[in-house]
Each structure stands twice: as structure tokens, then as C-alpha cells.
DRENTORSE-696236 format. One record per residue (C-alpha): residue in one letter; x, y, z; residue number from 1. Coordinates in steps of 0.001 Angstrom, whole numbers, plus 500000, padded with zeros to 6 digits. Layout:
atom code = A u = X v = Y w = Z pos = NUM
...
This chain:
atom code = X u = 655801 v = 495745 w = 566686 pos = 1
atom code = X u = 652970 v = 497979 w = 565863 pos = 2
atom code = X u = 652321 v = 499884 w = 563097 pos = 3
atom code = X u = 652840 v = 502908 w = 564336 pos = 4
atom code = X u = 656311 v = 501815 w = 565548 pos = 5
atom code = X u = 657154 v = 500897 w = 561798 pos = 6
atom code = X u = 656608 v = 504376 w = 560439 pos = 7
atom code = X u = 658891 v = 507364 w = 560864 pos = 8
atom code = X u = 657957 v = 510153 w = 563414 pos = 9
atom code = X u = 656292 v = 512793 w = 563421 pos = 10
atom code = X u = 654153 v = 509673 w = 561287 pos = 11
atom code = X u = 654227 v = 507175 w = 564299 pos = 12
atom code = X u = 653045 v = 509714 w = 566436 pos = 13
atom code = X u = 650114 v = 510559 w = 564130 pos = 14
atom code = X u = 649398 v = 506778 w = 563101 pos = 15
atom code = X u = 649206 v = 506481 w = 567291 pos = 16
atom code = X u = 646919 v = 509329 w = 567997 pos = 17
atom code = X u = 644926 v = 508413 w = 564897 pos = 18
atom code = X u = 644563 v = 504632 w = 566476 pos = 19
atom code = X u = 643841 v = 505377 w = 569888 pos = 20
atom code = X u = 641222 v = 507738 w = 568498 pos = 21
atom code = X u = 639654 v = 505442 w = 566395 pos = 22
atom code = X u = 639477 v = 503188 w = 569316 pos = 23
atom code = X u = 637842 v = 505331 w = 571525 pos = 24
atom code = X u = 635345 v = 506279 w = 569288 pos = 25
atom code = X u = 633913 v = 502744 w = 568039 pos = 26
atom code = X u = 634016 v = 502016 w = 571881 pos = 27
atom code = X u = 631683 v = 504735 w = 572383 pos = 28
atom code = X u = 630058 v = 504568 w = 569375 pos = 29
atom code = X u = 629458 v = 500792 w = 570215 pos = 30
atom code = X u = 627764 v = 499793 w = 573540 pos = 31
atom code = X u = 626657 v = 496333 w = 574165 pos = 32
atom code = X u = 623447 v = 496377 w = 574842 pos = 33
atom code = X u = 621673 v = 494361 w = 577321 pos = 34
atom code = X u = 619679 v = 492588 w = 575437 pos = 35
atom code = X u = 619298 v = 489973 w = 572196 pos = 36
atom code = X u = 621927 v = 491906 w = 570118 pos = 37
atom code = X u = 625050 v = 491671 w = 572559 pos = 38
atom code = X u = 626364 v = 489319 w = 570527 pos = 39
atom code = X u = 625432 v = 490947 w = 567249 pos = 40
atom code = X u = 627529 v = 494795 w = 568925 pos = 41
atom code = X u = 630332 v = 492760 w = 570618 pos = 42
atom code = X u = 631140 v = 491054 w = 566396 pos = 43
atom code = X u = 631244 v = 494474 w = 565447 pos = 44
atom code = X u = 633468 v = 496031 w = 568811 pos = 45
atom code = X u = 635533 v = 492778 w = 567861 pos = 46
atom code = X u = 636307 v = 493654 w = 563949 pos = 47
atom code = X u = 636745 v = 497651 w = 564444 pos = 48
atom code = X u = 638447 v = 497956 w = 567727 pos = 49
atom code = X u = 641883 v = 497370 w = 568038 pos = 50
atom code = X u = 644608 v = 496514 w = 565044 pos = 51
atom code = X u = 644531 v = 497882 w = 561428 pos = 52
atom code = X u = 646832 v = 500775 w = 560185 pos = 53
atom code = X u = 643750 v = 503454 w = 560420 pos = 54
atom code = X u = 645327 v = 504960 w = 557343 pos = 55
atom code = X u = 642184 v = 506232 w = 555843 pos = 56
atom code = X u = 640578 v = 507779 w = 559244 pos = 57
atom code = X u = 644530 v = 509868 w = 559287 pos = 58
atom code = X u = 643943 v = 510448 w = 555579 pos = 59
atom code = X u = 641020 v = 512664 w = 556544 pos = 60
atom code = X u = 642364 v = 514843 w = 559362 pos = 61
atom code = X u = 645134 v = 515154 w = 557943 pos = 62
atom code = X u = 643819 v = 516516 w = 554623 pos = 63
atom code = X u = 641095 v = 518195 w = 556759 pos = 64
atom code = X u = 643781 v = 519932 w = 558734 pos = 65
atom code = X u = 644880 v = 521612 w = 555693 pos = 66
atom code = X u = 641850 v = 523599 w = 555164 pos = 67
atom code = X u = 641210 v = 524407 w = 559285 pos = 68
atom code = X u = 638707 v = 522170 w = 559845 pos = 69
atom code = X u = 638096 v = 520612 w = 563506 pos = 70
atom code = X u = 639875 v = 517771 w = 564333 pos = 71
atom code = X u = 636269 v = 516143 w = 566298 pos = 72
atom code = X u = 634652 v = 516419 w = 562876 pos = 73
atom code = X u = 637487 v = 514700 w = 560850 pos = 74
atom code = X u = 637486 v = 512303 w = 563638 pos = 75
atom code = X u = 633999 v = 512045 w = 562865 pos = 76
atom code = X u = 634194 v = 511184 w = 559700 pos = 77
atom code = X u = 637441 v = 508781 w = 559242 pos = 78
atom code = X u = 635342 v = 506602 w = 561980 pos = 79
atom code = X u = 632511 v = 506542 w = 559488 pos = 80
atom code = X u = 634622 v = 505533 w = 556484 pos = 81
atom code = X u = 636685 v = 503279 w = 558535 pos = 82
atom code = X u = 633603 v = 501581 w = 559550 pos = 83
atom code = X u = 632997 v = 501286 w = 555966 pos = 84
atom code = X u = 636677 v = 499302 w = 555568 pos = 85
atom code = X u = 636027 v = 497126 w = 558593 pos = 86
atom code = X u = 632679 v = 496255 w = 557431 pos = 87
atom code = X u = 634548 v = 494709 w = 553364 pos = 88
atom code = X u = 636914 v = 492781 w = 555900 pos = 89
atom code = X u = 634551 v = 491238 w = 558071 pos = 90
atom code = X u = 632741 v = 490328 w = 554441 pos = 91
atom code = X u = 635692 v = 489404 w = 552763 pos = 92
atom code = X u = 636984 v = 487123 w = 555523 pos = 93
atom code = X u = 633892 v = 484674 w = 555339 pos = 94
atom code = X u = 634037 v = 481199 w = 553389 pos = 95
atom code = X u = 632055 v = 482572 w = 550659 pos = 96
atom code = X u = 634548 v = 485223 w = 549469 pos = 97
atom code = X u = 638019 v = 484863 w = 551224 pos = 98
atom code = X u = 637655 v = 482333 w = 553804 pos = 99
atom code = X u = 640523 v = 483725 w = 556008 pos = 100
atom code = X u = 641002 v = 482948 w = 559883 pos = 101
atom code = X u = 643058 v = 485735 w = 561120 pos = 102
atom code = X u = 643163 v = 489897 w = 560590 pos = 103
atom code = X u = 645311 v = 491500 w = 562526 pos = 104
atom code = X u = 646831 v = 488655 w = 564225 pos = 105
atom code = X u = 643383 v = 487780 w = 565439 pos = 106
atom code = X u = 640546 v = 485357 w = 564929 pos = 107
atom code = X u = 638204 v = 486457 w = 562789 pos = 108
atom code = X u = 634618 v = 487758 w = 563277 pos = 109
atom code = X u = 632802 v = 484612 w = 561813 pos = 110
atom code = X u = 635407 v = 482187 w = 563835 pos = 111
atom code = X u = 634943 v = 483801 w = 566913 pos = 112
atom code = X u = 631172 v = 484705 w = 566836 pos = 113
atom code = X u = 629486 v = 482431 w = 563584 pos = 114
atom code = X u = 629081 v = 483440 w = 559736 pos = 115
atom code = X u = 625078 v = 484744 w = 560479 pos = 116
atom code = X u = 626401 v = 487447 w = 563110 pos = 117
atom code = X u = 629638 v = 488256 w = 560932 pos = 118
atom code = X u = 627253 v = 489319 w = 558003 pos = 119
atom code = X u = 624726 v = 491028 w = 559843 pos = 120
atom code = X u = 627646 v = 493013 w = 561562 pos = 121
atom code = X u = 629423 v = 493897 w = 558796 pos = 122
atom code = X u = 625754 v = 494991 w = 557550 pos = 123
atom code = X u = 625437 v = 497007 w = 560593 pos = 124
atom code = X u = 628572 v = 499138 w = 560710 pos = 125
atom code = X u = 627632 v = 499880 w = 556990 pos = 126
atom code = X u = 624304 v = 501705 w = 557829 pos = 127
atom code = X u = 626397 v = 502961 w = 561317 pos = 128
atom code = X u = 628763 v = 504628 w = 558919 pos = 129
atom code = X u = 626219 v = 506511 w = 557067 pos = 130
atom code = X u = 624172 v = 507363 w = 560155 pos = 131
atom code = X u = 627435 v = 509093 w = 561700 pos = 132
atom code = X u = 628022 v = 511196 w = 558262 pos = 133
atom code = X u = 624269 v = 512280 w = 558750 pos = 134
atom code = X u = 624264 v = 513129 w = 562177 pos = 135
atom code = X u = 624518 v = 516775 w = 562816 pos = 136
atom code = X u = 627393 v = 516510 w = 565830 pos = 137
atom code = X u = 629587 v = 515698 w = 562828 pos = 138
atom code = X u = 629355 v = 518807 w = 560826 pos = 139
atom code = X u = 626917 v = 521940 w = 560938 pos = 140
atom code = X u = 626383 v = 522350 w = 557430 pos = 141
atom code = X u = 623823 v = 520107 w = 555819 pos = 142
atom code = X u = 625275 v = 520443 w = 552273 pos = 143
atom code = X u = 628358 v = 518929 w = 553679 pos = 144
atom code = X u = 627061 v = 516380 w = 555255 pos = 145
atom code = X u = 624809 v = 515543 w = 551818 pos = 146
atom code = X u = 628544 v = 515538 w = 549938 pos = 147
atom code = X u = 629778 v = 513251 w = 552043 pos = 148
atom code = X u = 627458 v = 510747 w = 552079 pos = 149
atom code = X u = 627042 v = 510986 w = 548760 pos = 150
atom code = X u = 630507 v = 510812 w = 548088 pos = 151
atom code = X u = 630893 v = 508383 w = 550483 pos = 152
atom code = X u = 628104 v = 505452 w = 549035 pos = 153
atom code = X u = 629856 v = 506348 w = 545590 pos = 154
atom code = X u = 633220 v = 504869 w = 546662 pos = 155
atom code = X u = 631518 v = 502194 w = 548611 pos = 156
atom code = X u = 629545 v = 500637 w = 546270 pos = 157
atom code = X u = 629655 v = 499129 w = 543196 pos = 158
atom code = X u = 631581 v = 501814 w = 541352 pos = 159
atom code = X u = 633897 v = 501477 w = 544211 pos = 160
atom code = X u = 634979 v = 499305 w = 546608 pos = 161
atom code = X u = 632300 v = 496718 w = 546163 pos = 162
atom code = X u = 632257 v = 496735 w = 542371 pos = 163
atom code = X u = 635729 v = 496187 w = 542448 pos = 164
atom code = X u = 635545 v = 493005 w = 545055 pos = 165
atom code = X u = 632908 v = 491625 w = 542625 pos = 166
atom code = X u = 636106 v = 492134 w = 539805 pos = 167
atom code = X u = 638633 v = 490333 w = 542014 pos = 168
atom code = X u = 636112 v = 487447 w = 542467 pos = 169
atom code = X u = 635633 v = 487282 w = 538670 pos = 170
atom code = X u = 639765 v = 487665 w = 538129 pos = 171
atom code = X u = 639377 v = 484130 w = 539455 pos = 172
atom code = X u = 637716 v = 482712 w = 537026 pos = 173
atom code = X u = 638877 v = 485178 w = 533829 pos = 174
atom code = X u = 642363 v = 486206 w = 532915 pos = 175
atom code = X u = 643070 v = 489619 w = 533259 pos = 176
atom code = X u = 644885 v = 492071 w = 531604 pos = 177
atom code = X u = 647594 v = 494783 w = 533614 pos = 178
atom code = X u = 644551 v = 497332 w = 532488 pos = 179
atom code = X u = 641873 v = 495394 w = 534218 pos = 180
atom code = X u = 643903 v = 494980 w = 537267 pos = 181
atom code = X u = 644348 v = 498772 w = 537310 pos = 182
atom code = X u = 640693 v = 499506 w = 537215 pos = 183
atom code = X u = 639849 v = 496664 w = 539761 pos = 184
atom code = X u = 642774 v = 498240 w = 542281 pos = 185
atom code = X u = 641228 v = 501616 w = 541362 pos = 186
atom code = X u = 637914 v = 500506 w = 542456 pos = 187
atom code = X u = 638358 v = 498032 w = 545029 pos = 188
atom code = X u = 641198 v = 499873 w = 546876 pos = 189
atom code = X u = 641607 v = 503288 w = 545771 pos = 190
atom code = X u = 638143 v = 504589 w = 545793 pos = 191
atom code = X u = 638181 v = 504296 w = 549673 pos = 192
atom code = X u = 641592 v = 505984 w = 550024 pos = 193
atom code = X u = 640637 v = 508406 w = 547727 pos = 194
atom code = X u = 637229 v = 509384 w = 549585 pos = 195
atom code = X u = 639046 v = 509776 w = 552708 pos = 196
atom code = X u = 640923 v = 512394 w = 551030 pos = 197
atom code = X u = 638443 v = 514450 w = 549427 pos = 198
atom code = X u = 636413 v = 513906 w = 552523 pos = 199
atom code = X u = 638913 v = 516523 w = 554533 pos = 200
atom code = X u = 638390 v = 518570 w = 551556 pos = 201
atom code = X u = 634488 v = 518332 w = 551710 pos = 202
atom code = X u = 634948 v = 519524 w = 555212 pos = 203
atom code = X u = 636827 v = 522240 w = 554640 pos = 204
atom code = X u = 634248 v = 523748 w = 551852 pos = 205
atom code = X u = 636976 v = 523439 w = 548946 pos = 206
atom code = X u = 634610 v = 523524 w = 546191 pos = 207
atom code = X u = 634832 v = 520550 w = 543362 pos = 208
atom code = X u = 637373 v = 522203 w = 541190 pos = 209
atom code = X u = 639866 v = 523629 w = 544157 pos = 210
atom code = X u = 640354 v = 519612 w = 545035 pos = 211
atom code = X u = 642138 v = 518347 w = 541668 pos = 212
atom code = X u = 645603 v = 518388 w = 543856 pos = 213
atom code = X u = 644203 v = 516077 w = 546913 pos = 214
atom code = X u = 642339 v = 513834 w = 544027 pos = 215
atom code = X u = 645852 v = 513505 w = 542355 pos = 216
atom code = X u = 647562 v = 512712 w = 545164 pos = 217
atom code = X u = 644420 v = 510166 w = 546470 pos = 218
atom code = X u = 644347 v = 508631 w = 542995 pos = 219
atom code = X u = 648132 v = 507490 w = 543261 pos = 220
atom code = X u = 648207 v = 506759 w = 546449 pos = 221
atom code = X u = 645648 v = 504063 w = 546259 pos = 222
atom code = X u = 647595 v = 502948 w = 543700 pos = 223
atom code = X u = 651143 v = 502306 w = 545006 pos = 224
atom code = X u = 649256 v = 501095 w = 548127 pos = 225
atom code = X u = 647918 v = 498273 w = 546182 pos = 226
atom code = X u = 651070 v = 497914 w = 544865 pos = 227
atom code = X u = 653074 v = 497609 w = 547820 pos = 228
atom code = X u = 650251 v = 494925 w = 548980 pos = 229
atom code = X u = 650957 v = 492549 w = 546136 pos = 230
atom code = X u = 654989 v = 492853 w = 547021 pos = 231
atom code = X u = 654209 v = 492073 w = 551341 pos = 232
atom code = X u = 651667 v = 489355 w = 549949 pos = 233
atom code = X u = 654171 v = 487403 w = 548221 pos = 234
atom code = X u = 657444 v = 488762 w = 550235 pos = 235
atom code = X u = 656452 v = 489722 w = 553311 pos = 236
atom code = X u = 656484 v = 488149 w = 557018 pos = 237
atom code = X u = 652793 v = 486585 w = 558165 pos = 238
atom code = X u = 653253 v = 487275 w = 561688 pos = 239
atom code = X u = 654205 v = 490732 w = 560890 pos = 240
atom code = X u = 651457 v = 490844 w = 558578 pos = 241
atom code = X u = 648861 v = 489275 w = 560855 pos = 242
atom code = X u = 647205 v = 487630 w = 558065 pos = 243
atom code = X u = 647323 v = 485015 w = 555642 pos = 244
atom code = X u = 649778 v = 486080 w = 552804 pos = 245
atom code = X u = 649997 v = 484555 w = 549476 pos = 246
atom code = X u = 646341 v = 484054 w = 548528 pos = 247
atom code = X u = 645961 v = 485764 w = 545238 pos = 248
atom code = X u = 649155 v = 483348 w = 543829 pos = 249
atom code = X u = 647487 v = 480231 w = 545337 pos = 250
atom code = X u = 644063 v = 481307 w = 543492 pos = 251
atom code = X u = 645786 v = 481857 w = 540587 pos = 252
atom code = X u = 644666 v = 485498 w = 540060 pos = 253
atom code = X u = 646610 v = 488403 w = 538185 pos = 254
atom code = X u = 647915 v = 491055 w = 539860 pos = 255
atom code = X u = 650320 v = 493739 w = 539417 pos = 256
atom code = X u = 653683 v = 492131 w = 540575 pos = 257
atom code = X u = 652397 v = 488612 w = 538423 pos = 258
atom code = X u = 652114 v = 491348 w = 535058 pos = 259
atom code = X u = 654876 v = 493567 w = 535800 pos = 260
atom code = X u = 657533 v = 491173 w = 538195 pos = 261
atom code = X u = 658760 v = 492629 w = 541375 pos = 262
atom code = X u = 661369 v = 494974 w = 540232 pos = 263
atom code = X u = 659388 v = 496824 w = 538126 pos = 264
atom code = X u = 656280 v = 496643 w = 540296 pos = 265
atom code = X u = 658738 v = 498664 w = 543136 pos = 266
atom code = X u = 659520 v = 500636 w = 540274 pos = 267
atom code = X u = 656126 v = 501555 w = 539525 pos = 268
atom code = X u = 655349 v = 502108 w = 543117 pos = 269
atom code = X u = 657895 v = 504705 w = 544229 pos = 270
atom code = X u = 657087 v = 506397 w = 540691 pos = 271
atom code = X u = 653424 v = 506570 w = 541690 pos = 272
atom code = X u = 654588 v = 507786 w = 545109 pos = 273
atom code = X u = 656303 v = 510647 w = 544178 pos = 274
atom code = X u = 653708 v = 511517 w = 541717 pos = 275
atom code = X u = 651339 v = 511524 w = 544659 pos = 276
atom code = X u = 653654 v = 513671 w = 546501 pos = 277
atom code = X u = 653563 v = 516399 w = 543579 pos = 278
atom code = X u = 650304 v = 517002 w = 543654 pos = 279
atom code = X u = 650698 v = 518342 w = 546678 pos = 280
atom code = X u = 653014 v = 521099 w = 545713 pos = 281
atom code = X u = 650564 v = 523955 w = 546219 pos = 282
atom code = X u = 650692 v = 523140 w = 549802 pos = 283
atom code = X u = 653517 v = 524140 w = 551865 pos = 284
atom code = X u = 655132 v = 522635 w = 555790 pos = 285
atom code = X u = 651223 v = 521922 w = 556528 pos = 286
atom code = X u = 651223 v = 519222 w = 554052 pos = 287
atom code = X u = 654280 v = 517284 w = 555275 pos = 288
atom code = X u = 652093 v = 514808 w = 556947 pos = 289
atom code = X u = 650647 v = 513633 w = 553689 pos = 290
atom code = X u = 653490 v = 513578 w = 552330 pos = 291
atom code = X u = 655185 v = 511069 w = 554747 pos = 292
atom code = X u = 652250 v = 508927 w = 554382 pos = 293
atom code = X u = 652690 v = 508746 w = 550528 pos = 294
atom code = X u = 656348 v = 507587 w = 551801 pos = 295
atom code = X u = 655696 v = 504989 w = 553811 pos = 296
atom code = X u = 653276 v = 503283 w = 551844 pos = 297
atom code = X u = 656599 v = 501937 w = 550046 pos = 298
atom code = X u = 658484 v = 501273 w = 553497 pos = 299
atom code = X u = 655863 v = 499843 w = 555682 pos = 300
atom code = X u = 656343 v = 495695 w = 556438 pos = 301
atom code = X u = 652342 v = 495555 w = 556552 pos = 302
């Protein structure tokens, strides 16, 4: 069953549309060329086309919808930062950080190509995903296109996602505290979500202080998201999945349903959703989308 099918309509319609868009972009967006690097484009057509929920590229159209913008730029611009997401997997899967042998419900990149090509594709779709914010097809205004990549390499790096990665290696080694989990989550998982968000904003030309709703509802979003990840880790179905589940119990590494126990980490999780949903009460019926996301975050078996 597909993700998609999982989700409530209108949702599974957008979290279709959204997939099949995504899909046709990286395929045009990545042509194998005829020459030494087929093997280098065909890694990176392996790890971004085809499976993954494609929550954050539907993050930014559907924020981006709210303020009028073009659905070809948001397209535009949940490719880049979901190049950016496929780009930590195909990192995170590789002996030295992970080591895992499936994503979603497929080989992957360093077991079907090798661990050489898996890096330098994962270090290719991160340069492709700035090149495709900077390209002027994606938005006519320069000073967007500046806020997004700057906003973009803020969440990215390493006080974002990658910082926070570098925390869950350490949580390894170091006992942590529900407080340093928090921050890691915040960094590792929610600063991604959270640019895809303001990204739709960005697009729109909502200035800084018109985006403190959207950055509310980003901020807990990310959060029950993570949330919801620790419960399918240790509850839910591997086939469903398509991964490996269980990993952060077998290393031995805290996370919020070890510090808090299930029923209070579901607790915590629909709180934080509904939260999410509130900041979104300036909005009216155009909204709605977001708001079913926020939803089924909670409900979704993957």
C-alpha cells in the first residue's frame, strides 16, 4: 500500500500529485549521461526517484499556495529541498553512520552501486539542490532566490540537519537528557520540515515577521513527526515501513518514547499536533491541506 493510499483524501490525492511530480522532475532533472558518470547520475536517479512520503516538497506548495504563488516554482523548490533529504539518506545509510540495506523497500544506493559512488552522489544532489534554488526558471526575483538558499544551507547544515546527525551519532556514545533529544530532533528533523514551510512563505514575499504562524506550525510539526517515528520504529510493521525498524533501541540511544514511554509520547504528539494546527488559525478553507498533514503525521503506518 502506498503512502498516499494511507492518508485521507483530499491528502492522498495531494501526497499522489506531489509524488508523481517529484518523480518527474528528478527524471528530468537527472539524465544519464553518456559518458564516465552514468553510474555516478543513475546512484542518484536510484535514491530520489520513486518511494518516500515527499512530505516536505507538499509542505512547500502547499504553504506556497496560501500566498498565490505558482505551483512550477514550489515544485521547484520542494525538488531542491527534497534533494537535500535524499542526499542525508543516501549518507546515513552507509556503514560509517547507519549501515542500513533497504529504504523504501529497496536496496540501498551503496548496495546496489558501491560506498565511493553513494557518497559522491549524495554530494552531488547537495550542490544540485542549491543550483536549482539559484537558477532563475525557479523564481524571478533574485532576493528570493538569495532567501532561500540562504535559508535553505541554514537548515542543512550544521545548525540543522547535519549538526543534528553529528548529535545522534554522539547520543551513542553519551546519555542524553529529554532536553537534548529535543534539540537534536529540532535540528536533525525539524529544521528541514520547517524550511519547507517558510520556503512557500519566501515565495510568496511574506516578509520575516508576517511568517511567525507557518514557523509555529513548522516548529511542531517537526516535532510530533519525530515523535511518531520513535512510536513506528519500535511498533510499527518493517515491510510497511520499508526499512529496518528498531535501530535506535538496539544502539542503545535515547529517544523520546525511551524518556517519556509510549503513552505519553502519543500524548505529547497529538498535543504538538494540534498546537501545529493553531497556528494556522489566521488562515481560513485554504489552509485545510496543512492542516490534514499535521493530522496524519499521528495516523500514518510509515
Amino acid at each position: 500500500m502506498s503512502v498516499a493510499a494511507a492518508a485521507p483524501l483530499p491528502l492522498a490525492r495531494a501526497l499522489a500529485d506531489i509524488a508523481a511530480a517529484v518523480d518527474r522532475r528528478f527524471d528530468l532533472l537527472l539524465p544519464v549521461p553518456a559518458d564516465a558518470r552514468a553510474d555516478l547520475y543513475a546512484c542518484m536517479r536510484h535514491a530520489a526517484i520513486g518511494g518516500g512520503k515527499r512530505l516536505r516538497p507538499l509542505l512547500v506548495a502547499a504553504t506556497a499556495d496560501l500566498f498565490g504563488v505558482d505551483r512550477d516554482c514550489a515544485e521547484r523548490v520542494g525538488v531542491a529541498i527534497e534533494a537535500i533529504h535524499v542526499y542525508s539518506l543516501v549518507h546515513d545509510d552507509l556503514p560509517a553512520m547507519d549501515d542500513d540495506d533497504l529504504r523504501h523497500g529497496k536496496p540501498t544506493a551503496h548496495k546496489v552501486f558501491d560506498e565511493a559512488t553513494a557518497i559522491l552522489a549524495g554530494d552531488c544532489l547537495h550542490a544540485l539542490a542549491f543550483e536549482w534554488l539559484a537558477d532563475p526558471a525557479t523564481h524571478a526575483d533574485p532576493f528570493v532566490r538569495a532567501e532561500l538558499v540562504l535559508e535553505v544551507a541554514r537548515a542543512a547544515g550544521p545548525g540543522g540537519m547535519a549538526g543534528g546527525q553529528a548529535m545522534d551519532l554522539a547520543a551513542e556514545r553519551t546519555p542524553f537528557a529529554l532536553s537534548d533529544v529535543t534539540r537534536l530532533q529540532q535540528m536533525k528533523t525539524g529544521a528541514l520540515i520547517a524550511v519547507a514551510v517558510e520556503a512557500g512563505a519566501i515565495l510568496g514575499h511574506v516578509p520575516p515577521e508576517g511568517r511567525t504562524g507557518v514557523r509555529g506550525y513548522a516548529r511542531d510539526l517537526g516535532l510530533a513527526f519525530q515523535i511518531a517515528d520513535d512510536l513506528l520504529d519500535a511498533e510499527g510493521d518493517e515491510d510497511a515501513a520499508g526499512k529496518r525498524l528498531r535501530k535506535d533501541a538496539d544502539a542503545g540511544k535515547a529517544t523520546f518514547l525511551s524518556l517519556m514511554g509510549p503513552e505519553r509520547a502519543r500524548e505529547q504528539c497529538r498535543m504538538l499536533t494540534e498546537q501545529a494546527v493553531q497556528h494556522l488559525h489566521a488562515f481560513g478553507p485554504e489552509a485545510d491541506l496543512l492542516r490534514a498533514l499535521a493530522r496524519y503525521v499521528v495516523e500514518r503506518d510509515r
